[in-house]
C-alpha positions as CSV (number, residue, x, y, z in Angstrom):
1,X,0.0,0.0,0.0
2,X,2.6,2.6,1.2
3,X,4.7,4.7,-1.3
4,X,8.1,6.1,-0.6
5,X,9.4,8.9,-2.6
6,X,13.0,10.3,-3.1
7,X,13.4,13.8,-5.2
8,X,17.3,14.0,-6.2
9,X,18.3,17.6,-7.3
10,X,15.3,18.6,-8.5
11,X,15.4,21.5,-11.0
12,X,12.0,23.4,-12.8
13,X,12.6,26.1,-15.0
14,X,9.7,27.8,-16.8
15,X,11.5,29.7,-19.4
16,X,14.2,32.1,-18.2
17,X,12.5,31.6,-14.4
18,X,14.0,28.9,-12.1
19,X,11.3,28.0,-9.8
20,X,13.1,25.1,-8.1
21,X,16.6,24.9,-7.4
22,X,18.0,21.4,-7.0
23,X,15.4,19.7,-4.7
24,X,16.3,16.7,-2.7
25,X,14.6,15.0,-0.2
26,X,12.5,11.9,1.2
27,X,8.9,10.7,1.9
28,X,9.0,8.3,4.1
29,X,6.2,5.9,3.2
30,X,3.0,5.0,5.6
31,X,3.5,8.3,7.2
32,X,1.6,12.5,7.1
33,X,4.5,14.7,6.0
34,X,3.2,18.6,6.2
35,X,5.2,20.2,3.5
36,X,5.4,23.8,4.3
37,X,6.5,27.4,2.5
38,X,5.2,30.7,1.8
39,X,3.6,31.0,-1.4
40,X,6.5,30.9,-4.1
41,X,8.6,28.0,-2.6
42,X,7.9,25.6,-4.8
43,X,5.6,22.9,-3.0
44,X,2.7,23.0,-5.3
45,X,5.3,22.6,-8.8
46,X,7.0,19.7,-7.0
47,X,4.1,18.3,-6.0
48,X,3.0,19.1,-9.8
49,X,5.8,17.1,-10.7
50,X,5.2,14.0,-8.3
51,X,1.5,13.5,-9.8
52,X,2.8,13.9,-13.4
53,X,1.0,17.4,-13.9
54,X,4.5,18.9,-14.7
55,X,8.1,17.1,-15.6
56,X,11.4,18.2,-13.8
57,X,14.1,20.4,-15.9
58,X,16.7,18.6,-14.8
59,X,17.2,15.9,-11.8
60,X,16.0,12.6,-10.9
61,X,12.4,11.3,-9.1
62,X,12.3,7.7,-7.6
63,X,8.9,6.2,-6.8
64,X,9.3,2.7,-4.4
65,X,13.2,3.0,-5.0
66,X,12.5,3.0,-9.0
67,X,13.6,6.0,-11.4
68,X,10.1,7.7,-12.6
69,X,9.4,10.0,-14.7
70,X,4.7,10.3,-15.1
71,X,3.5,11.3,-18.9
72,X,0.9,12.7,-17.1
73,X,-1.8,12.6,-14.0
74,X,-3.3,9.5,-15.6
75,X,0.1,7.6,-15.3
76,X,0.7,9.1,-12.1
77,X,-3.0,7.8,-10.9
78,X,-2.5,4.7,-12.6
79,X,0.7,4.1,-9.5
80,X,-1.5,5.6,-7.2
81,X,-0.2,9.0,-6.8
82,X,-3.3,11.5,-6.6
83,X,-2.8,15.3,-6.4
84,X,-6.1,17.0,-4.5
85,X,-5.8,20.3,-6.0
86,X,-6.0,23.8,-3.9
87,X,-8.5,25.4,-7.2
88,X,-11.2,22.8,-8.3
89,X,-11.1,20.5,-10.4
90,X,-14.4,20.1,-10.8
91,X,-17.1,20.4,-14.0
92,X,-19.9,22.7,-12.7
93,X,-22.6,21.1,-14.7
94,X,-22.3,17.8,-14.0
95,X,-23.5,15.6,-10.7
96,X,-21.2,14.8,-7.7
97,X,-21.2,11.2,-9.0
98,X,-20.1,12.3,-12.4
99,X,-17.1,14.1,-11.0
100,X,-16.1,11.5,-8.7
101,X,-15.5,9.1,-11.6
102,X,-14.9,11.8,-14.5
103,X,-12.6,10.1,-16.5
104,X,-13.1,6.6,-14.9
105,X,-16.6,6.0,-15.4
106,X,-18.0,2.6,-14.4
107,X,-19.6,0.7,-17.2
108,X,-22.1,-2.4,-17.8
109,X,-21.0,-3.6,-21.3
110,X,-20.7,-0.3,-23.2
111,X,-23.2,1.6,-21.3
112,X,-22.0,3.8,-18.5
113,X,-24.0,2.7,-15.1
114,X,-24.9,5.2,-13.3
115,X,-26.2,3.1,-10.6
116,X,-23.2,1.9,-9.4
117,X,-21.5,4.9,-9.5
118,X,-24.4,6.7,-8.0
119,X,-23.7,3.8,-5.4
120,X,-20.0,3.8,-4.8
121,X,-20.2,8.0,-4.5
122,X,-22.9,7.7,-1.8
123,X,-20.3,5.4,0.3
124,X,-17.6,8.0,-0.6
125,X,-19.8,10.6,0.7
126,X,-20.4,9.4,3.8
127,X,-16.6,8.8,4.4
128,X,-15.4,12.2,3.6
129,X,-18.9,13.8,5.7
130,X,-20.8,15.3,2.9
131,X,-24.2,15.1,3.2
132,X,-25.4,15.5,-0.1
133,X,-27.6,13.4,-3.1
134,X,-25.2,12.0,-5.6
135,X,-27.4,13.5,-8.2
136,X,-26.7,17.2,-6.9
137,X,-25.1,19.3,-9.0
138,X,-21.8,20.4,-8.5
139,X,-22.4,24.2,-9.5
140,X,-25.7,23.7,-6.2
141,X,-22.6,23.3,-3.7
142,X,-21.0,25.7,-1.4
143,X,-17.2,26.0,-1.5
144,X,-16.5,23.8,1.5
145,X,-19.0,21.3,-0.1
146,X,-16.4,21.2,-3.4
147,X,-14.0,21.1,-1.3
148,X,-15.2,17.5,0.0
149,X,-16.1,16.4,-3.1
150,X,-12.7,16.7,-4.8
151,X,-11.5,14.7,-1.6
152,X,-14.2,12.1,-2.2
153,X,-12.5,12.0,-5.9
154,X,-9.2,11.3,-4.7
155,X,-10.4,8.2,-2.6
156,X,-11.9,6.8,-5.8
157,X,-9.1,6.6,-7.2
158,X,-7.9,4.2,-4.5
159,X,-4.7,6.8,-3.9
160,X,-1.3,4.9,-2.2
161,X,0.5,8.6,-1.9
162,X,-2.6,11.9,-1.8
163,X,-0.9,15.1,-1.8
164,X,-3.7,17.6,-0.2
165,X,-3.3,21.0,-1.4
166,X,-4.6,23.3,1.6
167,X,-7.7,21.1,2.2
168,X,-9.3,22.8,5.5
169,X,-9.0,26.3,3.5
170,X,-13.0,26.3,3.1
171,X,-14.0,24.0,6.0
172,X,-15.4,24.6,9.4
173,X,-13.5,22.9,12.6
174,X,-15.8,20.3,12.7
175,X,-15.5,19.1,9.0
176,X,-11.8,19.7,9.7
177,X,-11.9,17.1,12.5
178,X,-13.6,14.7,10.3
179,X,-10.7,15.4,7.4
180,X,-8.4,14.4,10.0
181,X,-9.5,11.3,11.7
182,X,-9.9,10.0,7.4
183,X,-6.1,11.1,7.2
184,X,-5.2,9.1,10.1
185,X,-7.7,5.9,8.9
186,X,-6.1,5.9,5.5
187,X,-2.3,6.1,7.0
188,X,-3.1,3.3,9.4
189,X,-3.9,1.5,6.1
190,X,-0.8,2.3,4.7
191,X,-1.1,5.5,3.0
192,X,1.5,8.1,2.3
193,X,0.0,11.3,2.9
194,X,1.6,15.0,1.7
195,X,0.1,17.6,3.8
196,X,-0.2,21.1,2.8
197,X,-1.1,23.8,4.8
198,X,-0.3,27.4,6.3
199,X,-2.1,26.5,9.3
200,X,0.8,25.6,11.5
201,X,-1.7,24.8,14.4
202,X,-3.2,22.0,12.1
203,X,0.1,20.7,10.8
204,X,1.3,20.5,14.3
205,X,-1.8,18.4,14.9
206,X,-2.2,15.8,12.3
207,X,1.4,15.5,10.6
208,X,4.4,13.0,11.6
209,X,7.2,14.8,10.0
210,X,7.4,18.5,8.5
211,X,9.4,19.3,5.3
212,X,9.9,22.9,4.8
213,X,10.5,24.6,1.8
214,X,11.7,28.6,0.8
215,X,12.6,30.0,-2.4
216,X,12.5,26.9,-4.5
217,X,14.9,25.2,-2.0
218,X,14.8,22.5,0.4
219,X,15.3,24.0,3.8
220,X,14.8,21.8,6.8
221,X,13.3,18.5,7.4
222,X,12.5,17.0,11.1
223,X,10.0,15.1,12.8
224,X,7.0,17.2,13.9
225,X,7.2,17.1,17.7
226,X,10.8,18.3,17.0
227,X,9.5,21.6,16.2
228,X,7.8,24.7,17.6
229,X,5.2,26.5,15.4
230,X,7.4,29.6,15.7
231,X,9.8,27.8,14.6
232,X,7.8,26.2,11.7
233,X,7.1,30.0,10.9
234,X,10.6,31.2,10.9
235,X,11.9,28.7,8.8
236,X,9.5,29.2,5.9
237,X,10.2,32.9,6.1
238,X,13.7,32.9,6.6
239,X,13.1,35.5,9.8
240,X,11.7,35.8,12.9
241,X,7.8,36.4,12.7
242,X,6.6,36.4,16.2
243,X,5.1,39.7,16.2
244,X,2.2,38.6,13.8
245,X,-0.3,41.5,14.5
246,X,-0.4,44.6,14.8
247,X,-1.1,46.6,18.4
248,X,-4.3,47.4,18.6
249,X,-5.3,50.9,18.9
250,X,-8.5,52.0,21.2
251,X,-11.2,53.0,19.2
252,X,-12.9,56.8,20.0
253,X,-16.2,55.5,22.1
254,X,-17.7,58.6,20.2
255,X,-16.1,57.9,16.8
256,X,-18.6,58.3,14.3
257,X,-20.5,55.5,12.8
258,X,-19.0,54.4,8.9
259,X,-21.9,51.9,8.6
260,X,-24.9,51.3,10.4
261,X,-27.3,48.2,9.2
262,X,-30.9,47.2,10.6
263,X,-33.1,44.7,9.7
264,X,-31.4,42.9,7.0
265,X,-33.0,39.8,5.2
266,X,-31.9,37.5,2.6
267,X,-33.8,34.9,1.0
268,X,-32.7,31.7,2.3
269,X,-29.6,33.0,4.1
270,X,-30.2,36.1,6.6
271,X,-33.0,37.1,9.0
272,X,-33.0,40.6,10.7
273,X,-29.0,41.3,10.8
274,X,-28.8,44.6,12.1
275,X,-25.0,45.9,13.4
276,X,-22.8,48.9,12.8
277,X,-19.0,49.1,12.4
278,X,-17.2,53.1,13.5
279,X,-14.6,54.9,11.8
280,X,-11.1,53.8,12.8
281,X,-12.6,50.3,14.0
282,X,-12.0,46.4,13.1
283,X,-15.0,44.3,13.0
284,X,-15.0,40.9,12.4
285,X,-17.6,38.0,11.3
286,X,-17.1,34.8,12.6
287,X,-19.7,31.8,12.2
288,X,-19.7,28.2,11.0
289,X,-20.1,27.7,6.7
290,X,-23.2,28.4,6.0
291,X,-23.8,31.0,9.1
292,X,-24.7,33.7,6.3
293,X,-22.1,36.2,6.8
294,X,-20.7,36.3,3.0
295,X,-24.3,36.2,1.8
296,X,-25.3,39.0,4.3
297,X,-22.4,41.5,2.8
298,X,-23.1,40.0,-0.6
299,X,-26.6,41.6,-0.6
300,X,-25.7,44.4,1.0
301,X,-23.7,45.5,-1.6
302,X,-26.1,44.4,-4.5
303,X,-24.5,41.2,-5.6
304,X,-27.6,38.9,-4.7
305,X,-31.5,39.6,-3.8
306,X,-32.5,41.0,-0.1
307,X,-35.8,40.9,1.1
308,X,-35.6,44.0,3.8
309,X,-32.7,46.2,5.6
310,X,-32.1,49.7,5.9
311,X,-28.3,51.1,5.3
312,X,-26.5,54.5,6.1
313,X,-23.3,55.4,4.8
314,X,-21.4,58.1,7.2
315,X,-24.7,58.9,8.7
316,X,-27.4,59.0,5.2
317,X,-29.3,56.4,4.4
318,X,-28.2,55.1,0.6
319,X,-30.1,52.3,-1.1
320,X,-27.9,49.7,-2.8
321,X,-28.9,47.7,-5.9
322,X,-26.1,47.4,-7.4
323,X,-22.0,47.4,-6.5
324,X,-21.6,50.4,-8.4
325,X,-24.0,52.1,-5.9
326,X,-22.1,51.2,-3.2
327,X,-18.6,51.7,-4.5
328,X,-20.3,55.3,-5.5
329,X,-21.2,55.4,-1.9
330,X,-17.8,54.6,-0.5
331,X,-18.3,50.9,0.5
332,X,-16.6,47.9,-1.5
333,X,-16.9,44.4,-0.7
334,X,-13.6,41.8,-1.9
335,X,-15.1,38.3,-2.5
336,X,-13.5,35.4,-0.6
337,X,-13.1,34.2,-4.6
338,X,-9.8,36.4,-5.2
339,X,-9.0,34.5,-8.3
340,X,-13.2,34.4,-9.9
341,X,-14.4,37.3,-8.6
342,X,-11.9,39.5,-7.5
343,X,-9.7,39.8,-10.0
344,X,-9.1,38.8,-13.9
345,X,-6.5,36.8,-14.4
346,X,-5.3,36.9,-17.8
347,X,-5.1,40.7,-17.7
348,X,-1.9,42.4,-16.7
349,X,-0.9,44.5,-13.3
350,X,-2.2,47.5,-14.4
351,X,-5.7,46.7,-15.9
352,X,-6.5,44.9,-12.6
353,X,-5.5,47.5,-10.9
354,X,-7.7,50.2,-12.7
355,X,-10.4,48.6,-14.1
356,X,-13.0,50.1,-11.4
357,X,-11.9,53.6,-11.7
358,X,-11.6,53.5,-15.5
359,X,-12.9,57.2,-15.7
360,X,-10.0,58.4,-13.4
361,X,-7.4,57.9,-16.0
362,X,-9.2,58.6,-19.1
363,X,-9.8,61.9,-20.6
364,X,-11.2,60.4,-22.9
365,X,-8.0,58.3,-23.9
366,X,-6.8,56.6,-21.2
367,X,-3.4,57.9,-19.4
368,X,-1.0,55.5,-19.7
369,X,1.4,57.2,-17.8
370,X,-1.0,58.2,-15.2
371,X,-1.9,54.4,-14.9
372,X,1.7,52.7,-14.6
373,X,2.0,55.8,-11.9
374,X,-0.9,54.3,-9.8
375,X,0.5,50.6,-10.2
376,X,4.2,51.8,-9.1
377,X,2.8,53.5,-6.1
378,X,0.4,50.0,-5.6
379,X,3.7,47.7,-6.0
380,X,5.3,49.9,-3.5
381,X,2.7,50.9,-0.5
382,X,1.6,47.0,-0.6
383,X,4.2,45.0,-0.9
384,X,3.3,43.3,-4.3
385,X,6.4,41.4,-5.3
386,X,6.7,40.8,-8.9
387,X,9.9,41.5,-11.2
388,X,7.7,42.5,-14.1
389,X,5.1,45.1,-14.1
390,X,3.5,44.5,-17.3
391,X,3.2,40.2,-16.1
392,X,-0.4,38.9,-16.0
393,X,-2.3,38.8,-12.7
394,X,-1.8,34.5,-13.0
395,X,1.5,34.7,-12.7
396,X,1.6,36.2,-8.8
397,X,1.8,33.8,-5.7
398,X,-1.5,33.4,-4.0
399,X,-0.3,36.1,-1.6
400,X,0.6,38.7,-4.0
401,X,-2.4,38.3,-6.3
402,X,-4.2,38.9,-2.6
403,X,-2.0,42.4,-2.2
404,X,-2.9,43.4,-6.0
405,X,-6.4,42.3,-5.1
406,X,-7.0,44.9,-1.8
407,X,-5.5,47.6,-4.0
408,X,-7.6,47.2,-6.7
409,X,-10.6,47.7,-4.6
410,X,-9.1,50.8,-2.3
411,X,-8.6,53.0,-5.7
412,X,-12.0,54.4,-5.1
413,X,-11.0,55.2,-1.9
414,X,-13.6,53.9,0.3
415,X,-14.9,54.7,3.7
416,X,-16.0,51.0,4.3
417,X,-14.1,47.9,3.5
418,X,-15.5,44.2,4.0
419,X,-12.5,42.1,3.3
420,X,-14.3,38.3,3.0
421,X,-11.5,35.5,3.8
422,X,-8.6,37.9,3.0
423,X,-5.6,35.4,3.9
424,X,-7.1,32.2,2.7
425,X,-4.7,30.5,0.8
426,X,-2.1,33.0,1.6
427,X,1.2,31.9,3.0
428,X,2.7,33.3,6.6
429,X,4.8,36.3,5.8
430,X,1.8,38.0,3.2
431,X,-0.9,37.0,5.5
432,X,1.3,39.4,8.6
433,X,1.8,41.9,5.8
434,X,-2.0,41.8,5.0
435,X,-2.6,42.3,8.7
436,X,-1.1,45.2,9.3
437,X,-2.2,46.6,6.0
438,X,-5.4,46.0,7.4
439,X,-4.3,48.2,10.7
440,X,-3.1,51.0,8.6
441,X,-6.2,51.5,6.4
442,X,-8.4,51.5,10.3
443,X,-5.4,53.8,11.1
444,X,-6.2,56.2,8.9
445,X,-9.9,56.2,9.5
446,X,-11.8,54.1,7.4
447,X,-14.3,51.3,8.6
448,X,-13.3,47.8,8.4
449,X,-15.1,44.5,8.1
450,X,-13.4,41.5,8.2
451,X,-15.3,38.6,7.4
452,X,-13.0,34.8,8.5
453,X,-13.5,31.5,9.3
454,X,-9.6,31.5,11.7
455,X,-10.4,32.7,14.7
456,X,-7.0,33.8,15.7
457,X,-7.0,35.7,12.5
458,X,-10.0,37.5,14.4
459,X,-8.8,37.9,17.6
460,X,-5.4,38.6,17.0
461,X,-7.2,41.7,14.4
462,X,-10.2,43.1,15.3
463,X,-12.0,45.3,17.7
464,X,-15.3,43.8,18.3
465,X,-16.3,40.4,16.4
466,X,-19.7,39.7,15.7
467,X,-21.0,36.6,15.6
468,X,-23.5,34.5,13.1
469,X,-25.3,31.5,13.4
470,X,-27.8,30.0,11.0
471,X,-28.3,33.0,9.6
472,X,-28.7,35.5,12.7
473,X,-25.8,37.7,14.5
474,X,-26.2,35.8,18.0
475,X,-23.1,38.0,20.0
476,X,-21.5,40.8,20.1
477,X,-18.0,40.2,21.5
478,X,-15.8,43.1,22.9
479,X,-12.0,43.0,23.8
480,X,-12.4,41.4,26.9
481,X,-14.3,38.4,25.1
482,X,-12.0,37.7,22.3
483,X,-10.8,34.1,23.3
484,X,-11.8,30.6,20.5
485,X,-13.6,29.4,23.6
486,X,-16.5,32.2,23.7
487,X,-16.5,32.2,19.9
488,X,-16.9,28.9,19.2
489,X,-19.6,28.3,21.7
490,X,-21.6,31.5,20.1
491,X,-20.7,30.1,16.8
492,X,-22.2,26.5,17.4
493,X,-24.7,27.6,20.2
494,X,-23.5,25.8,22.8
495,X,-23.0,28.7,24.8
């Protein structure tokens, strides 16, 4: 069952770039390694590489003490190497069934049957926790619901090494739990398991060894209880990261309000959510999946149907029905979806950056130089590492394409920010630059909401976090009540 790796001086290049420099190390079969980096290192292309997505430039791979080289993810499946991607790979329009065996349909003579597949998916289901119909379609699921899926897929493929790509990213503790006790079922049945994850509190938890990564290079291996988080942190960023968040300032008890909401209803989602965040101040959302808090701000802004709520911007009430109402209005909302919703991929730095405020820079031909001004001074106040300007937005780390993200949607300098999930994904040094980003734009007196399902992330941030359950904010929680206990009993209602 097990698998046991060996990468010897593994190079990638992708044209001039070198992404990894002469890789070599060992997994150890039967066991969970937790392979960590910032965003850039070079985990996901050697992982690429190990599940035949990509081929080394140079160097050598052996697989069970064998020299490999995979043609492909098929080949790589075939010796039961499966990669669970961190973006989907998943068709929208069919049914979970149908994307559980895409590519590996069961069959009864030449016909495809559906029954049994219908019947080996609802046994996957269970395993992996998703209750859903095998018939539902993919495109009807919630993000932590795909998550699951693609993890039901894997299994299918009766996987001897699964490399999981930030798995828990979109799921709540619970489901998180129920990912780990599978991880530690499937390595007492022999599994080789590739972990990961810029959650250092669950690679503590779940791994055996932890391999860490930085610039393309091998770092530091050692077994897990071996190493402190903070020293997990600092080897993956090459410094000492200790002081993750920013002090937090005291907020003006008469600062004026940025946002007030009352009453606000959304089909299906939200019932009678009624809070207000102050100028200078960090609120945050917390709540389970499903609690409603990204549908709440979705309709506040105009992105889906609400049924009631009034709204006032800096003291007037403004009706919203569209985003372009709000952003007029000095409220934008950044999507959890960076990559779908918040920005377009295949355009470069600079169209990103502009496209809402279009009419700022043209007169009526757009100011080039006026443009490339604003990205420069982007690049510079936010950190955005890139060593081309003119690249495409694809080609930033997940961190980065976050940074380019946030200053996308501050150039029409808003009053009120909701920032949903804004370090999902994102690796440890961005997501303490993102922080105190965060701090400076409350700093200087604009409202913020922070919507996140880490609850350090909220405690460790914020002022005040509010908190949702099935739909309704249940608790209010102040300074003095920022601890995961008080959250996580609001959040589940066993308070």
């Amino acid at each position: 069952m097990s698998v046991a790796v060996r990468f010897n001086d593994i190079r990638k290049d992708f044209g001039p770039v070198r992404v990894l420099h002469g890789v070599s190390f060992d997994l150890a079969p039967g066991r969970i390694h937790g392979l960590l980096g910032e965003n850039g290192a070079g985990k996901s292309t050697l992982m690429k590489i190990l599940a035949g997505y990509e081929r080394p430039s140079a160097g050598e791979m052996l697989v069970d003490g064998r020299a490999c080289q995979f043609d492909g993810s098929r080949a790589a499946e075939a010796a039961g190497i499966v990669l669970i991607h961190q973006e989907f790979n998943l068709a929208e329009h069919l049914t979970i069934a149908q994307n559980i065996f895409l590519g590996h349909e069961k069959k009864r003579g030449l016909f495809v049957d559906d029954t049994a597949m219908r019947r080996e998916a609802r046994a996957l289901l269970a395993q992996v926790g998703l209750e859903r119909h095998p018939d539902t379609l993919v495109r009807e699921l919630i993000v932590a619901e795909k998550q699951l899926v693609e993890i039901a897929k894997a299994l299918a493929r009766r996987a001897r090494l699964l490399i999981m790509d930030e798995p828990t990213a979109t799921l709540t503790p619970s489901e998180t739990a129920r990912l780990f006790t599978l991880m530690t079922k499937l390595r007492a049945d022999g599994a080789t398991i590739v972990y990961i994850s810029h959650k250092l509190d669950e690679v503590e938890r779940i791994t055996d060894d932890v391999i860490v990564m930085r610039d393309g290079r091998f770092v530091a291996a050692s077994a897990t209880a071996g190493l402190a988080r903070q020293q997990m942190a600092n080897l993956m960023v090459g410094r000492d990261v200790s002081d993750m968040f920013p002090d937090k300032r005291l907020v003006a008890a008469d600062a004026p309000v940025a946002l007030r909401v009352r009453g606000l209803a959304v089909p299906g989602w939200v019932e009678d959510l009624s809070f207000e965040v102050r100028a200078g101040e960090i609120l945050g959302f917390a709540g389970l999946v499903g609690a409603g808090r990204s549908e709440a701000f979705e309709a506040l802004v105009g992105l889906r149907r609400k049924l009631a709520g009034e709204v006032e911007i800096g003291g007037r009430a403004v009706t919203l029905k569209h985003p372009r109402d709000a952003m007029r209005h000095g409220l934008t909302y950044l999507s959890e979806d960076r990559k779908g919703k918040g920005l377009h991929l295949n355009l470069n730095l600079q169209d990103n950056l502009t496209l809402m405020t279009l009419e700022r820079y043209g007169h009526p031909l757009l100011d080039l130089k006026a443009a490339r001004g604003a990205l420069e001074t982007a690049v510079r106040e936010f950190g955005i590492r890139t060593g081309d300007l003119s690249s495409r937005a694809r080609m930033l780390s997940g961190g980065n394409q976050q940074k380019l993200a946030l200053a996308k949607f501050l150039q029409p300098d808003p009053r009120v920010i909701v920032l949903d999930e804004p370090t999902r994904g994102v690796d440890i040094g961005a997501k303490r630059d993102i922080y105190f980003l965060i701090e400076r734009l409350a700093a200087s007196g604009r409202a913020v909401v922070v919507i996140s399902s880490e609850l350090i992330e909220l405690i460790g941030l914020a002022h005040r976090v509010a908190v949702m359950r099935a739909g309704r904010l249940v608790a209010t929680l102040g300074r003095d009540h920022l601890n995961e206990e008080e959250l996580i009993a609001h959040a589940t209602g066993t308070h």
